[in-house]
Every structure is written in C-alpha cells, then in structure tokens.
N, C-alpha and C positions, 0 to 999 in steps of 0.2 A: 521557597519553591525548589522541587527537587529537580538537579537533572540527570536525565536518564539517559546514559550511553553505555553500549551493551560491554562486548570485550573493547579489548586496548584496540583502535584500528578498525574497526568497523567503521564508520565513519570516512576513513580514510580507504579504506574498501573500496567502498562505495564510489568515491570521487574516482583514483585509479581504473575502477571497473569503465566509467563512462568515458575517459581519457581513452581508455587501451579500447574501445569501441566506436574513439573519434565522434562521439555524441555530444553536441551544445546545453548547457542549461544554464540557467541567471540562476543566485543565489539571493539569499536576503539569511543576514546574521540575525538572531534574535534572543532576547530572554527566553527560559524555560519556558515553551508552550504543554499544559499538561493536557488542556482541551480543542479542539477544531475550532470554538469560537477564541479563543486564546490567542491560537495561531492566525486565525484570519485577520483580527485587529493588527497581528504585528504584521502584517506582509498587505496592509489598506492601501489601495492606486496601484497594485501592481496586475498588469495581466493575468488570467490563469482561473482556471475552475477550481473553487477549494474542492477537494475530496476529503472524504473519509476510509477506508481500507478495515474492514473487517475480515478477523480469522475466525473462521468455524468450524465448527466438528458435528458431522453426523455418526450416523449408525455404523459399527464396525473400524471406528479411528480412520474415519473418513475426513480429509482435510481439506477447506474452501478460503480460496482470498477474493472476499469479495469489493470491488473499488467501486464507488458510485459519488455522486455529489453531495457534499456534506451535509445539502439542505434538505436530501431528501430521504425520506423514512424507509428502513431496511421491511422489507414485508415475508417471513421466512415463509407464509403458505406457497405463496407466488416461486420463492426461488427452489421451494423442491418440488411444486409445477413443472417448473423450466428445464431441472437438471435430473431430476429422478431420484434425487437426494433423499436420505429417509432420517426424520428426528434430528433436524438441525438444530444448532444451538450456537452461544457464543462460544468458543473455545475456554477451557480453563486457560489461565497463567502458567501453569507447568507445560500445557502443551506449546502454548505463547511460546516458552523458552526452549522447548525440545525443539523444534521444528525448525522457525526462524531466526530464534537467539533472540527474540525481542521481548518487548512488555507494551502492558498497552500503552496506548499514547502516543508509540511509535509505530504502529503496523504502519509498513508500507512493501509495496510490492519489491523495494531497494530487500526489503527481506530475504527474499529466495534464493539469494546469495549464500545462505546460512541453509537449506533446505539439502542436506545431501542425499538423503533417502528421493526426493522427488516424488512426493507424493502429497504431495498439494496442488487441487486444481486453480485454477485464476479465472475470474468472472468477470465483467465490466459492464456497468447497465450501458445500454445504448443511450439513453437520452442524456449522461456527460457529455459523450463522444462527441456529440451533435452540437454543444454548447460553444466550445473554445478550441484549437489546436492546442492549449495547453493548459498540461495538469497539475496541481502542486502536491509536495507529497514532503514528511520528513528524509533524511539521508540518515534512519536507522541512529537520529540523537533529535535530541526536542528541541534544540538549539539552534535550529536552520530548518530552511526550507528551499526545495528545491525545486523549481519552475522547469517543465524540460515539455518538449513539444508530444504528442502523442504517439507518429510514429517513430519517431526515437525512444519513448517508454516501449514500447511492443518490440523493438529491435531489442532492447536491454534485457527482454523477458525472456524471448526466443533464445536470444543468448546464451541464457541461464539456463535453458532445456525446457523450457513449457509453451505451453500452444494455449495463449488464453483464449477468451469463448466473450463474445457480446452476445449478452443477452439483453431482454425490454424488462425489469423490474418495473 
C-alpha cells in the first residue's frame, strides 16, 4: 500500500491551520486508505458522515470541490443544473496537483490551503449536511482521518478565502 503525503508539512499544515483557528477535531491514525470504503473500515464506531471530496474541471479551467456523502452517486447533469457549470468532468491529476497540491485519494477541502490563485468553487450537497454535525475528511495524507464538526469546516473554508454553496444534488 502506497502512502501519499503531498510536500514535507502539509499535514502539519493542516493541523497548525486548525490550532491557529482554535477549531476542535478527533483524529483516528490509520494505515494507508487508497479508497473511501478503506477508510471507512478503518474509522468503524466512530461518529461522523463518511464523505467523499471530488475535484472538477469544466469548460474554460473552471475549477469545483465538490463534498457530498460517500454513499451517494456524484450526478454531473444535476450539478451543472445547479451551478451553470458547462462540460464537467473529473479533473485530471495534473490539475489535482497544480491547484491543491493533492492526488487522488486525498482530495479534501483541507486542500485549499494549497489553492493560491483561488479559483476553485466549493460545493456541498445539502443532504450530508442534514445527516451528522460531523464530517470526516483526510488531512491532505491517507494516513489519518479527521473528524471535525461542520461549522468549524465552513469556518476553516472561509478562512481560506471561499464562500462555499449548499446545494440539493
């Protein structure tokens, strides 16, 4: 099993960031998760809405982070319905890297930390929201998982300089 941790310190980033924002989260150490269902086994009994965290690219190097619950199916007609998005797609891996500094397996919104240009929008189906006050998400290595409450994620985002969007997928 490979693990994927991006530069030196991301990770550590990450922790930092939510310290210097005075934000709570439970951690859970793990083996390399490469998949959602991977990670879910390793974090069984504990609180918390598994998510999933897709990056996309539409028309024009149009960039989307979209989070919803793991278990349920991304439907791209629906989300350029919603947002006006034109020719969505998964993003390649190069943009994976230009953007957030990530790879797959690791998107999570802890990404946008990496985003200097700011130009990626942030999505969030409503119906996680509705689920649990709390999300799980990687901290930018596959190695951990990071339990953190919902409005302390939308505090961490804003932070960051983005204004995410609930939408109904």
């Amino acid at each position: 099993m490979v693990v994927i941790d991006m530069a030196e310190g991301t990770y550590e980033q990450v922790i930092n960031e939510l310290y210097r924002l005075g934000i709570e989260y439970g951690m859970v150490d793990h083996p390399a998760a490469e998949t959602t269902e991977q990670a879910d086994k390793y974090i069984e009994g504990h609180e918390g809405v598994r998510t999933k965290t897709m990056f996309l690219k539409g028309k024009k190097k149009h960039f989307y982070l979209v989070i919803m619950d793991d278990q349920k199916s991304m439907n791209f007609k629906k989300f350029q319905e919603l947002t006006g998005a034109k020719r969505v797609s998964m993003a390649r891996p190069s943009d994976l890297q230009e953007q957030l500094g990530s790879h797959a397996g690791v998107v999570s919104p802890f990404g946008l930390m990496n985003n200097e240009e700011h130009n990626v929008k942030v999505y969030f189906d409503q119906e996680m929201l509705a689920e649990d006050p709390i999300l799980t998400f990687h901290p930018n290595v596959n190695t951990h998982t990071i339990f953190i409450k919902t409005p302390d994620l939308m505090k961490f985002i804003k932070e960051q300089g983005y204004d995410p969007e609930i939408i109904d997928l």
